[in-house]
C-alpha positions as CSV (number, residue, x, y, z in Angstrom):
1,X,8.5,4.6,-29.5
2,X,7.4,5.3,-25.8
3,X,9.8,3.4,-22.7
4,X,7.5,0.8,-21.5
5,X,9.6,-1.5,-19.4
6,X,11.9,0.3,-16.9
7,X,15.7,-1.0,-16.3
8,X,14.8,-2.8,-12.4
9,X,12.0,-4.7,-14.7
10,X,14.3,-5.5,-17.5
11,X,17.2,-6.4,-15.0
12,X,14.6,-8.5,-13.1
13,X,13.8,-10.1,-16.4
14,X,17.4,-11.3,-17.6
15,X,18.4,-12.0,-14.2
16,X,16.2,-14.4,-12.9
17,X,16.4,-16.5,-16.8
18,X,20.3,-16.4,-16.6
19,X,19.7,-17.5,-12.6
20,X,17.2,-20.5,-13.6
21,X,19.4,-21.7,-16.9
22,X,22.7,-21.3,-14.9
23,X,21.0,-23.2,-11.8
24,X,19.7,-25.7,-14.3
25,X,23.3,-26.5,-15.7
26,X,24.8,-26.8,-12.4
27,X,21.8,-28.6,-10.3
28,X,23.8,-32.1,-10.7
29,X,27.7,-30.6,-11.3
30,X,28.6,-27.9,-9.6
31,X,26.6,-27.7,-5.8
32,X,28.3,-24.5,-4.7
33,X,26.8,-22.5,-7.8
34,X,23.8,-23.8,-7.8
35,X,22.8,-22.7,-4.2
36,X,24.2,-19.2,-4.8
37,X,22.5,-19.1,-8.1
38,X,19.2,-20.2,-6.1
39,X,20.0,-17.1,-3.6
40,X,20.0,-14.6,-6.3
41,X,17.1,-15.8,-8.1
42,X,15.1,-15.4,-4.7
43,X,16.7,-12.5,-4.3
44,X,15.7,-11.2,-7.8
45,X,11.7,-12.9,-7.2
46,X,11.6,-10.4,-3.7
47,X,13.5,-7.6,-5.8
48,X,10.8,-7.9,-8.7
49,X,7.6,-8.3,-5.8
50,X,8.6,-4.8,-4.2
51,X,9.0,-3.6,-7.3
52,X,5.6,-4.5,-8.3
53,X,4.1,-2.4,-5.3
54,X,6.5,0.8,-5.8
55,X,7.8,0.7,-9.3
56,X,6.9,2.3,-12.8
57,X,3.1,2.7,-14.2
58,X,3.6,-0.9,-16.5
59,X,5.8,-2.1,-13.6
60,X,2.8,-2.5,-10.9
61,X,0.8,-5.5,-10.2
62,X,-2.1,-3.7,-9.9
63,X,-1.4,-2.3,-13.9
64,X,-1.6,-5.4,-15.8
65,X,-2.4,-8.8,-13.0
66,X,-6.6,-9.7,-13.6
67,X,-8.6,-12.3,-12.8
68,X,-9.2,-16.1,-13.9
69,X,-12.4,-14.7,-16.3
70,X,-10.2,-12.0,-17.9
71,X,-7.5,-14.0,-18.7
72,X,-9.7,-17.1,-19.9
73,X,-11.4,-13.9,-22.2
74,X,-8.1,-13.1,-23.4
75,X,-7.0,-17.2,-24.3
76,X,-10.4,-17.0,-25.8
77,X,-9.8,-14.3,-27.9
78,X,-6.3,-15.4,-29.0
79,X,-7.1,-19.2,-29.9
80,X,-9.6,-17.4,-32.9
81,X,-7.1,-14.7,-33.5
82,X,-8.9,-11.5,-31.9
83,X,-6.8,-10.8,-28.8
84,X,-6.4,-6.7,-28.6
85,X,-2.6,-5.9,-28.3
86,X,-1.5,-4.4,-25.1
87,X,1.4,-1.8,-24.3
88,X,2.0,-3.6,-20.6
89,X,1.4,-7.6,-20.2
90,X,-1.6,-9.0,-21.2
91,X,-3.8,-10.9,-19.0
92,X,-1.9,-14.6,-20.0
93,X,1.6,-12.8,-19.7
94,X,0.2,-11.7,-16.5
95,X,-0.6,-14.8,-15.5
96,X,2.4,-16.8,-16.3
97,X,4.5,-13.9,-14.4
98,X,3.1,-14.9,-11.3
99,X,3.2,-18.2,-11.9
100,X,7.0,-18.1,-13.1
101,X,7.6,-16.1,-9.5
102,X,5.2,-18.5,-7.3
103,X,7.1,-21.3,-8.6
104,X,10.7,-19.4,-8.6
105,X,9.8,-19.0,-5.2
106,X,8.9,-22.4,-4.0
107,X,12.1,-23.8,-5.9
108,X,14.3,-21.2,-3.9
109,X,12.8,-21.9,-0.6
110,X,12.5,-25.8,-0.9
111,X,15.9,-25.4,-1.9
112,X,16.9,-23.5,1.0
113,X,15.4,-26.1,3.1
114,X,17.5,-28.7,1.9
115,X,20.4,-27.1,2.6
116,X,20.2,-27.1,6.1
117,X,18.4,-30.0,7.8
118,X,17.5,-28.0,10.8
119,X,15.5,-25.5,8.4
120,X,13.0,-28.1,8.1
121,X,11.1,-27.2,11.5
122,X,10.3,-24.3,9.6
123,X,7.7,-26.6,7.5
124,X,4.4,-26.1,9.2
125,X,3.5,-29.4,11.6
126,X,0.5,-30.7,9.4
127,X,3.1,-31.4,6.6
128,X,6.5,-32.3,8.1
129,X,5.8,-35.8,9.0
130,X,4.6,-36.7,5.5
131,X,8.3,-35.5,4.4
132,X,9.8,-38.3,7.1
133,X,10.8,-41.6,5.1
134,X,9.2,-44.5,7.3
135,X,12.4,-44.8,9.4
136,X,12.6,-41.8,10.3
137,X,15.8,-41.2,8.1
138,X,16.7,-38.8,4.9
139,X,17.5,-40.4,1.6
140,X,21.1,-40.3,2.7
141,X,20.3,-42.1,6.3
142,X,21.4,-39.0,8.2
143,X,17.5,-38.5,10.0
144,X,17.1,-35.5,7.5
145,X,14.0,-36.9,6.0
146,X,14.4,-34.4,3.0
147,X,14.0,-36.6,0.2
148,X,10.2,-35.9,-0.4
149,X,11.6,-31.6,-0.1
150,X,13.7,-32.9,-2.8
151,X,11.3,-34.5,-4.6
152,X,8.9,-31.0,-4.4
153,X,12.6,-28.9,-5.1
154,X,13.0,-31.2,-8.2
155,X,9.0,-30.6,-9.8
156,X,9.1,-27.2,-8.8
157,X,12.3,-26.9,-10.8
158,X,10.6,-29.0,-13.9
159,X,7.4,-27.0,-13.7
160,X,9.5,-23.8,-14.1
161,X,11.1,-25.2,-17.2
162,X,7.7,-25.5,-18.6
163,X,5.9,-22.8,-17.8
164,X,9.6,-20.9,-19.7
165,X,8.7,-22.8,-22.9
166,X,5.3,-21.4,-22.6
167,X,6.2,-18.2,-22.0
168,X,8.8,-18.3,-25.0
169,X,6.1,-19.7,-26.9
170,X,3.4,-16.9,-26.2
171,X,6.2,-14.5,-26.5
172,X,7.1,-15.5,-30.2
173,X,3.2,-15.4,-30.7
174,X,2.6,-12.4,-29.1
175,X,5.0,-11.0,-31.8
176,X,4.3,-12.6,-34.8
177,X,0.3,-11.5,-34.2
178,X,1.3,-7.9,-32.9
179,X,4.2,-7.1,-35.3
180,X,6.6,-5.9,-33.0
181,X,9.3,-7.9,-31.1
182,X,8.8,-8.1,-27.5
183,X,12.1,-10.0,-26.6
184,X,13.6,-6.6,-28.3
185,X,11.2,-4.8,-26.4
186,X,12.5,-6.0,-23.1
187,X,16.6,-5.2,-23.7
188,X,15.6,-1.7,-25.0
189,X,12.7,-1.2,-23.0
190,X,11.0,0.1,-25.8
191,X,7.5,-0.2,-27.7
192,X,5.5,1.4,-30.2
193,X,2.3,3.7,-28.7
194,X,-1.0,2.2,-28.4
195,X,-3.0,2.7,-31.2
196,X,-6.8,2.6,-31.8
197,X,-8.4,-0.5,-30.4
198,X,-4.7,-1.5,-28.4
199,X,-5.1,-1.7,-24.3
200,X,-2.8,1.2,-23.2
């Protein structure tokens, strides 16, 4: 076995699902949480970004993150059953990382914007008047016209809970095809070597 993911990635890993599910729980309940929660899951998304520029070898962005044609190659390949195995992420699990931290992102931000009215100068001047109700009041009648950032903070939200059930779902395929368990993989860090025809 040869130490593939290192302990920021694997940290990055459980602590931005534990974030998302916690938020999740709390979005309706608990208010207090549910900011903080958002906090250190945009915490964890800048944590994991630097960490893509400076970290380990299977760490970087520039390691595993291709283009649209190599990761439509790669669905290709794995709809008839031919996708090569990779030690690092493959060009889908590349993919859906930055779109699980582009939309971890936007949920944190929009997030952060509604929890301050005066943060909402911050939104550039082409889109904040199509966030002001026709009144000129929030959804709450205080003149916070935040319920459209709600309404984005909401799909964001529900767009990240899908792209997690993909993500589980090409993670149990991934494993199934591969024979080797990558959710083990990233508490222990640990993988078997490439062999021939596997993408070291």
């Amino acid at each position: 076995m040869i130490r593939v993911w290192d302990p920021v990635v694997r940290f990055f890993h459980w602590g931005l699902a534990a974030c998302f599910a916690l938020a999740w729980l709390t979005a309706e309940e608990v208010q207090g949480a549910h900011e903080w929660l958002g906090y250190a899951a945009a915490a964890l998304v800048a944590l994991r970004v630097v960490w893509g520029l400076t970290g380990s070898h299977y760490a970087r962005f520039a390691q595993f993150v291709r283009g649209p044609g190599a990761v439509a190659a790669y669905l290709r390949d794995m709809a008839t059953g031919r996708e090569r195995r990779y030690v690092g992420h493959n060009p889908a699990g590349a993919a859906m990382i930055v779109a699980l931290l582009l939309s971890m992102a936007g949920t944190a931000w929009t997030g952060w914007l509604m929890a301050e009215p005066e943060r909402q100068v911050l939104l550039p001047a082409i889109v904040a008047p199509a966030f002001a109700d026709e009144d000129g009041e929030g959804e709450h009648g205080e003149g916070r016209g935040d319920g459209a950032v709600e309404e984005v903070h909401e799909a964001l939200a529900n767009l990240m809970l899908v792209l997690v059930v993909l993500h589980l779902g090409g993670v149990a395929l991934a494993s199934m095809r591969h024979r080797e368990n990558l959710a083990r993989s990233m508490v222990t860090g640990l993988k078997r070597p490439a062999e021939p025809g596997d993408v070291a």
